[in-house]
N, C-alpha and C positions, 0 to 999 in steps of 0.2 A: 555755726556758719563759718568758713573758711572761705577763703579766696585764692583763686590761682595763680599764675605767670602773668596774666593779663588785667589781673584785679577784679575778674567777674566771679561773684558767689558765688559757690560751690556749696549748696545745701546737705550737708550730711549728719546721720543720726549715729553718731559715735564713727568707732575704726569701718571704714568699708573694708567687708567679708566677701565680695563679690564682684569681680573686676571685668571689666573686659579693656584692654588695650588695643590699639587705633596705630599703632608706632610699635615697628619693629624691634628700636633697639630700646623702648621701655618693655615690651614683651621680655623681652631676654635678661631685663633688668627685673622684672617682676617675676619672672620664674626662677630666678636666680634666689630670690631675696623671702617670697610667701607663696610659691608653688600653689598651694593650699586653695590659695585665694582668685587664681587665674582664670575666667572659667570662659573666655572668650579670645579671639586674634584675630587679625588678618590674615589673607591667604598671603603675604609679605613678608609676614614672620616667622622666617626658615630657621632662628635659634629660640632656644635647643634644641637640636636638630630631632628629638624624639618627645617635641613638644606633643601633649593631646588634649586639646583643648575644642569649643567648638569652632567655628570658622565662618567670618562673619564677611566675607569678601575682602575687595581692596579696602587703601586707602584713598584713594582718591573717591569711590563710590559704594562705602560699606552699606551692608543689608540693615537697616534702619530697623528695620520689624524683626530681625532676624538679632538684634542687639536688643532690643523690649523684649523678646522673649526670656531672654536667658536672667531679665530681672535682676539687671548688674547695682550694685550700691553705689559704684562708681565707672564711669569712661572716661580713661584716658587718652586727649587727644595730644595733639602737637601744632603750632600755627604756621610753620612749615611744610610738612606732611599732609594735612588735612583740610578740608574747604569748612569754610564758616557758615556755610550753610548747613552743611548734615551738621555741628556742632550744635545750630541753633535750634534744628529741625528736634532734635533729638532731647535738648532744653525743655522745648515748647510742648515734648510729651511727658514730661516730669523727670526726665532721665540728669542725673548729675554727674556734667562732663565737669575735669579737669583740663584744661590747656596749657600746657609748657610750650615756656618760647628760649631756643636756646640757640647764641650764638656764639658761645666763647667757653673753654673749659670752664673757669670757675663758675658761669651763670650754668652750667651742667652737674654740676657734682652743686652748688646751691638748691637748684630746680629742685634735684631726684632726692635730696636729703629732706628740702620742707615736705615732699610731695608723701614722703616714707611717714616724718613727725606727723604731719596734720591729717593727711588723705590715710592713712594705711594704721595708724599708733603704734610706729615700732622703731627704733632706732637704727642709725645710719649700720646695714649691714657690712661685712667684714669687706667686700670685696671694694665698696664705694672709701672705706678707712683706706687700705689702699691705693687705691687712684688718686684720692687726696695729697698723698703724701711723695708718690712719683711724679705729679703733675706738677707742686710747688717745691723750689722757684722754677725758671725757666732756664732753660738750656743755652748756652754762647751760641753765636750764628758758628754753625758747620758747615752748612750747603747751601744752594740754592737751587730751586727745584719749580717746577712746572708742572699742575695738574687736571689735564682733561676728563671731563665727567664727560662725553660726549662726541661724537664724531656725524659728519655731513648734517649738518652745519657741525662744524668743532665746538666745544664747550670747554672750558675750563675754571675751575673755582676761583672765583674772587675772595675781597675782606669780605667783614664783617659776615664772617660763616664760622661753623663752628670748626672744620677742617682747618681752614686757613689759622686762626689761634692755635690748633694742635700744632700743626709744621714749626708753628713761631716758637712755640713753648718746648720743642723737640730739635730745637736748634737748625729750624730746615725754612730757608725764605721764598714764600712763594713771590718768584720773579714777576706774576701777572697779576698781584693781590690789587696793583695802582690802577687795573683797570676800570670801568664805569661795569656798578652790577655784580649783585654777589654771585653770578654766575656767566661774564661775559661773556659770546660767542667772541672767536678769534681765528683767523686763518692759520692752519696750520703752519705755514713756513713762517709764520710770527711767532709762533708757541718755539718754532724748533730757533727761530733767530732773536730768543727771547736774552742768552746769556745764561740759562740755566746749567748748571752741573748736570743734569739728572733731568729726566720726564718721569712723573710715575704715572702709572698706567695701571688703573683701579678696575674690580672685576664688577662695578655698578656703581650710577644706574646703564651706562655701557658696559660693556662685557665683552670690555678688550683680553686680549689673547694672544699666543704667540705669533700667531698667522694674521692677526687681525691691530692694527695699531702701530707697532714697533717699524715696519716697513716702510712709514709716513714721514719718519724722520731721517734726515741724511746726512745731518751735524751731532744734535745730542743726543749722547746714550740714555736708554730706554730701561725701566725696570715693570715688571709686573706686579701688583700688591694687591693687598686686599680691602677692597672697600668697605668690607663694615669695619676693620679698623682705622678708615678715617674719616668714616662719617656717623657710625654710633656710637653713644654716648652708653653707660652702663659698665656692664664687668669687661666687655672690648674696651674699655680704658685701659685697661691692663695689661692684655695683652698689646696695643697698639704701643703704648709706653718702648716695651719691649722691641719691638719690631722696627722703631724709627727707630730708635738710639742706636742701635745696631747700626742701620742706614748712613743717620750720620756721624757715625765712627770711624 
């Protein structure tokens, strides 16, 4: 018996052979790491882009029967991503979900290493050794930056998110982290008269664009990035590492 992110049992009879993942960027994390093992996603999880696995709907409302079938050893979910209901629902048919709760780089590269040791019996793969070691320590303040997840109503990432720790650890301060809510709404002419260097302007879960976004602000300049490198956790550590330093260089 193991326990998860949450400290709820996680019943399992040796390494789980048989997975189905709930959360995008552990999909990409678990195809990355035991392919072999994958045999379930959501229609969510677009990496590897030439993933084939079966497809168990969203996250917010996956195929329940459709996850029993494929007779998984293990499901993992996420307590962000996922409602605690299909978790429980899915408990209460003998199905053994893991839950990770992540809100900061090191509780991410912690999470997916015990989740690798205990859930999976296999050691921390080469690409999470990596991330480890780009991640720590953290970077001098460079910038400061302002990031909407969201438009009409505006959204923008707050603290205690795991985004917000990346910017930190990347030397990039989000100017609106002080807000109330790890995802406050904000009007935008506060976003844009925030004092930020920079806006970024992520491709999800909005799906800002050149035509769509950038034209909202009339002070701070605008860049377009990619949102799963700042908001999934896995071998996108890597490459996101990559991509802000640059930014703030």
């Amino acid at each position: 018996m193991v326990r998860d992110d949450l400290g709820a049992d996680v019943p399992l009879a040796g390494a789980a052979r048989r997975v189905v993942s709930l959360v995008p960027s552990l999909t990409e994390a678990l195809a990355a790491s035991v392919p072999d093992r994958l045999v379930g996603a959501t229609d969510w999880c677009t990496h590897p882009r030439d993933l084939d696995v079966s497809r168990v709907r969203g996250t917010k409302n996956p195929d329940l029967a459709a996850i029993r079938r494929l007779r998984p050893d293990l499901v993992v979910a996420n307590q962000e991503e996922n409602r605690e209901l299909d978790v429980r629902r899915l408990r209460e048919a003998g199905v053994s979900v893991w839950v990770t709760r992540i809100e900061t780089v090191p509780q991410s590269l912690d999470s997916m290493s015990r989740l690798f040791a205990e859930g999976l019996g296999i050691i921390d793969p080469g690409w999470l050794v990596e991330a480890r070691v780009l991640w720590s320590p953290p970077a001098p303040r460079r910038l400061a930056v302002a990031v909407p997840i969201w438009r009409d109503p505006w959204m923008v990432v707050g603290a205690q998110t795991y985004t917000h720790d990346l910017l930190a650890r990347a030397g990039l301060v989000n100017v609106l982290g002080g807000r109330e809510g790890r995802y406050p709404a904000v009007p935008v002419e506060e976003i844009d008269g925030a004092g930020a260097d920079l806006v970024l302007l992520p491709d999800e879960p909005y799906v800002f664009t050149a035509d769509d976004g950038p034209e909202a602000f009339a002070t701070t300049p605008t860049r377009l990035v990619s949102g799963r490198l700042l908001t999934w956790y896995g071998p996108a550590m890597v490459e996101a590492h990559a991509m802000l330093s640059a930014l703030a260089g």
